[in-house]
C-alpha positions in Angstrom: 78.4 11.0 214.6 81.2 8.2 214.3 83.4 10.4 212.2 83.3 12.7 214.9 84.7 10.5 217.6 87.1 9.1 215.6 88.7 12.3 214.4 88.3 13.3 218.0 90.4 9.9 218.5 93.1 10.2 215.7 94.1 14.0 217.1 94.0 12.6 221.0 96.8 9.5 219.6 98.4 12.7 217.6 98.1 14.7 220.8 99.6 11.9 223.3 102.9 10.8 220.9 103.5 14.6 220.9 103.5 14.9 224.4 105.7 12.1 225.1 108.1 13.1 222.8 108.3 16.8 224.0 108.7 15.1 227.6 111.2 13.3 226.6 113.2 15.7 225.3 113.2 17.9 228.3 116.7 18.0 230.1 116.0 17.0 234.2 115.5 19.6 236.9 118.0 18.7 239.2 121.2 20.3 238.2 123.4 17.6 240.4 126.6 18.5 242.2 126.9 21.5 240.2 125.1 23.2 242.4 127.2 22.8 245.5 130.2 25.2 243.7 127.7 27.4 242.6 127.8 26.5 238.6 124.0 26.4 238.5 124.1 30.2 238.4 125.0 30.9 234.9 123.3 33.1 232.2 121.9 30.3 230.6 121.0 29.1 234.0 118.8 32.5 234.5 117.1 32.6 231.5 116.2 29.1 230.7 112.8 30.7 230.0 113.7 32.6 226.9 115.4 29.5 225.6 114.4 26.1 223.4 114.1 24.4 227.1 111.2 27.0 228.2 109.8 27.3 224.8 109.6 23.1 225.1 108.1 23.8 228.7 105.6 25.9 227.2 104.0 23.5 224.4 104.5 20.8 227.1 101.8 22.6 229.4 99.3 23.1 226.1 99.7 20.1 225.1 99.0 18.4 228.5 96.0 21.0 228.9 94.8 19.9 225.0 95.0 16.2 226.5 92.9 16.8 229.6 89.9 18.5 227.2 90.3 15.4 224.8 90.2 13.0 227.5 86.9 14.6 229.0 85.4 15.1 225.5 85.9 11.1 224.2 84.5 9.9 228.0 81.4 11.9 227.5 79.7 10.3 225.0 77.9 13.2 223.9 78.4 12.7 220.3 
């Protein structure tokens, strides 16, 4: 049962790089002193959801979830 734990290994290494990257490429949440004029409030402002940043957000929060279940499967030991 090596080969099991070291594919399990190779996809967590593939799983991690992948998740830094897509953090990194995230823009920050705080929108500075834009928001004090009100220039926050834009149409791309409201619907950040529908565009690359929330479809980054969304494989951010699989990812991160596909990290967790790695992490708990290669401290096990089961295999």
């Amino acid at each position: 049962m090596g080969a099991l734990k070291i594919a399990l290994t190779v996809i967590f290494i593939i799983v991690c790089v992948a998740l830094v990257v897509l953090v990194l490429m995230q823009e920050g949440k705080s929108a500075g002193l834009g928001t004090i004029g009100g220039a926050a409030e834009t149409y791309w402002g409201k619907n950040k959801s529908r565009s690359m940043e929330g479809l980054l957000v969304k494989i951010t929060k699989v990812l991160a979830f596909g990290f967790i279940l790695l992490a708990l499967l290669l401290n096990l030991n089961i295999y």
